[in-house]
Every structure is written in structure tokens, then in C-alpha cells.
N, C-alpha and C positions, 0 to 999 in steps of 0.2 A: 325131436318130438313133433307130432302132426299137432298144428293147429286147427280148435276147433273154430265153426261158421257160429257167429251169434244165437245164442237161444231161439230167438225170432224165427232164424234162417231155417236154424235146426228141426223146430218142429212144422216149419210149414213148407219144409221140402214132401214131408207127408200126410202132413193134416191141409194143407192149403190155408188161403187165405181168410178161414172164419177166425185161427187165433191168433190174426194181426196186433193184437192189442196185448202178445203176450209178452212181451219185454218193454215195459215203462224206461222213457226216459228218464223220469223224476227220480231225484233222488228218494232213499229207504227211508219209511213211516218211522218217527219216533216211537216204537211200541216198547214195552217190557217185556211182551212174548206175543208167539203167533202161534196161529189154531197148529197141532199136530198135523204133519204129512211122511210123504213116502218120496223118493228119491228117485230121476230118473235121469241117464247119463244121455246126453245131446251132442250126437258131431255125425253130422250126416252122410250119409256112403261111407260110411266103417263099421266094422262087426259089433261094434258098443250102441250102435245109436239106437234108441227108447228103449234100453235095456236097463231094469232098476238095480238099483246099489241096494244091497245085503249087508246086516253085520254078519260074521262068520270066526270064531275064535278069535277075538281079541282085535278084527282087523276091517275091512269094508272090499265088499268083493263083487264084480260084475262074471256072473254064472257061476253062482255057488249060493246054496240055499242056507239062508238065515239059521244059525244054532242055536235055538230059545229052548226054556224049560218052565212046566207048571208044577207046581208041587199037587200032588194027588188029590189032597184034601180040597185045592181052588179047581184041581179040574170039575170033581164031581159034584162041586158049587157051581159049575158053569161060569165060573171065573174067566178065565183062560181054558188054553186049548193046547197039549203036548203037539210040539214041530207047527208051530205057529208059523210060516213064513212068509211073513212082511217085514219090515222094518221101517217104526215108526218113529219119526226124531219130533224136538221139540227146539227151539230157538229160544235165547234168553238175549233179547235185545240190549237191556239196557249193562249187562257184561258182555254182550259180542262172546258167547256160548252155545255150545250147542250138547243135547244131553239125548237119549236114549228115550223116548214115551215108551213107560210100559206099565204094568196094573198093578206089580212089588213094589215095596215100601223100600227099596232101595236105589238112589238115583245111579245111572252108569255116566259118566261125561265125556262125551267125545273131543279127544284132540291130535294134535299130529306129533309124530315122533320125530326126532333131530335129524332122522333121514329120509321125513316127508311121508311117512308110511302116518294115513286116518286110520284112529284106533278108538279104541274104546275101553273104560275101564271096566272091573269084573264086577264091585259093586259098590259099596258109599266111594267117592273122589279122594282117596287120603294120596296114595302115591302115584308118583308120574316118573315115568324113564326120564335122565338127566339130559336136559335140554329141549326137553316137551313144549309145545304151547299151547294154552288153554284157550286163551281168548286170541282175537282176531277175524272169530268168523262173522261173516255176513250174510244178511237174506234181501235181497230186493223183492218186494212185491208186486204180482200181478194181477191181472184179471182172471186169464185159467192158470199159468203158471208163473211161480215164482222163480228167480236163482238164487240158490244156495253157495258160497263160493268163502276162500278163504286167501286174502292178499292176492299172492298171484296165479290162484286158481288151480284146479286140479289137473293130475293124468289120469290113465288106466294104465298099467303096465301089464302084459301078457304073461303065463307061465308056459315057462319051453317055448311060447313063438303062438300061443293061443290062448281058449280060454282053461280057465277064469283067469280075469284081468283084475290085480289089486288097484286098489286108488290111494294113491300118493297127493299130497299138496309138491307145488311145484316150486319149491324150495329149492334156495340158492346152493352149489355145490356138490352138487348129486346129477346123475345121468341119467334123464329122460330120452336117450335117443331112439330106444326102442318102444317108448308110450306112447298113447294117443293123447290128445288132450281133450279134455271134455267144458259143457256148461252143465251143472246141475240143476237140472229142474226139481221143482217142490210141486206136489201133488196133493192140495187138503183130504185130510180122512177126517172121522167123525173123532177115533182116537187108538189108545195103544190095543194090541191082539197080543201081548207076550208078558208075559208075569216075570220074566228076565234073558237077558241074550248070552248067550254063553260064553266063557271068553277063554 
């Protein structure tokens, strides 16, 4: 597995030194939740880096467009918008969770599967693949950008030797040696663009 260069490193190999101040050392805010944001995978001089993470059936993808849907009725509310493609998450501090921002009355919850694969559920949180973990994750916050990260942090693994690259948490027992490894950055938006993600 490549190892990635500190957030820090990562984005000011191309942004320079205005976002010095984007990896805090202090430790993570006690919040309950943080504003909604968008995802961006960090490891500089490899084909991932500022490329943002997608949900995409059921899973989280670097170069593969987000699979959302509006029901008709919200679109021509001006609710939502069909092929929405952002993907906006939400944090839930005080369970170390992480969920889906979207404008449906149905929450999805992200977690990792017992082979490291970040997923998502299809819609209320009732069931999880046998050996799932729900909580664990983490958000450090910054000034422009936060990390998002989960124990020992994420890959990207390649299809065929390219893209799209899934993300995996880097979960013991499993072979990363053909992934990258990443930092996630969190990017604030104002809030969710998808009335649900398709899974």
C-alpha cells in the first residue's frame, strides 16, 4: 500500500502555503455534529489526489459518478434535482458516525464492511453485513479543511489497474498492496443536493 503525505503536505503541494493552517494539531472539537460537507481524497503525485469520493451503489468511489434519485413530485418542487452528483456526508460526533446528508426522510449510515469496503446503507439503518462497523469514525477539524478518517485510515483500490478506485478502511487482514492510501479531506457545503443515494 502507498502511503499517503499528511493532509497538510497533500494539499499544499498544490495549493501552497495559504492553507498552512489546514491540519490542526489539536485534538477533535467535542461537537454532536458538524456542518454537512463533500469529501476529497489527498496523497499527492498519484492519480487520486483532490479527486472527490462518490457514493455509488451501495459503496464510495474515486471516478465514478454519485447514483442519487428525486422522486418527481420533489423534483418539480424544486426539492432536489435527478443525477444529483455530489455527495454530501454528515458527522455524528458524539457516536463516532457518519450518515448520508440528503433532503429524504430517510437516514442512510455509512460504514465499513468486515473486508474494509466504505458503504452505505440503502435506507432507514436496520441491517448490516455480519461484521460491519458503525461507529469508529472520526473528523478532526480545520480551518479550510477537515479529515475525515476511520482508525486506521483509508485506501483507494484500482479496478483492473485504474480508475475507478473503491475506498476501503484499512482494516487488519486484508491486502492493500495494490491501493493507495489516502487522507480525507471534508470540504463545508451549505447542505444536501440528493433526496437519496442509490445503493
Amino acid at each position: 500500500m502507498k502511503t499517503p503525505l499528511s493532509s497538510l503536505a497533500a494539499m499544499a503541494a498544490v495549493t501552497g502555503p495559504l492553507l498552512a493552517s489546514a491540519l490542526p494539531l489539536a485534538a477533535p472539537e467535542p461537537r454532536s455534529s458538524f456542518q454537512p460537507y463533500t469529501l476529497i481524497a489527498a496523497h499527492s503525485a498519484s492519480p487520486i489526489h483532490l479527486q472527490s469520493i462518490e457514493a455509488a451503489n451501495g459503496n464510495f468511489w474515486i471516478g465514478k459518478a454519485a447514483t442519487t434519485y428525486c422522486p418527481p413530485s420533489e423534483e418539480a418542487a424544486g426539492n432536489c434535482t435527478q443525477g444529483a452528483n455530489t455527495t454530501v456526508f454528515t458527522y455524528i460526533g458524539s457516536h463516532g458516525t457518519e450518515t448520508l446528508a440528503t433532503k429524504g426522510p430517510n437516514q442512510q449510515q455509512v460504514f465499513v464492511q468486515a473486508n474494509g469496503a466504505l458503504s452505505y446503507t440503502a435506507k432507514l439503518p436496520t441491517d448490516f453485513p455480519e461484521g460491519s462497523a458503525r461507529t469508529g469514525f472520526s473528523l478532526l477539524p480545520g480551518d479550510s479543511f477537515g479529515t475525515f478518517s476511520f482508525e486506521k485510515g483509508f485506501v483507494a483500490c484500482p479496478t483492473a489497474g485504474t480508475f475507478p478506485y473503491q475506498i476501503f478502511a484499512a482494516v487488519d487482514g486484508q491486502n492493500f498492496d495494490t491501493c493507495i492510501g489516502l487522507d480525507a479531506l471534508t470540504s463545508a457545503v451549505d447542505g444536501p443536493s440528493a433526496w437519496q443515494y442509490l445503493n
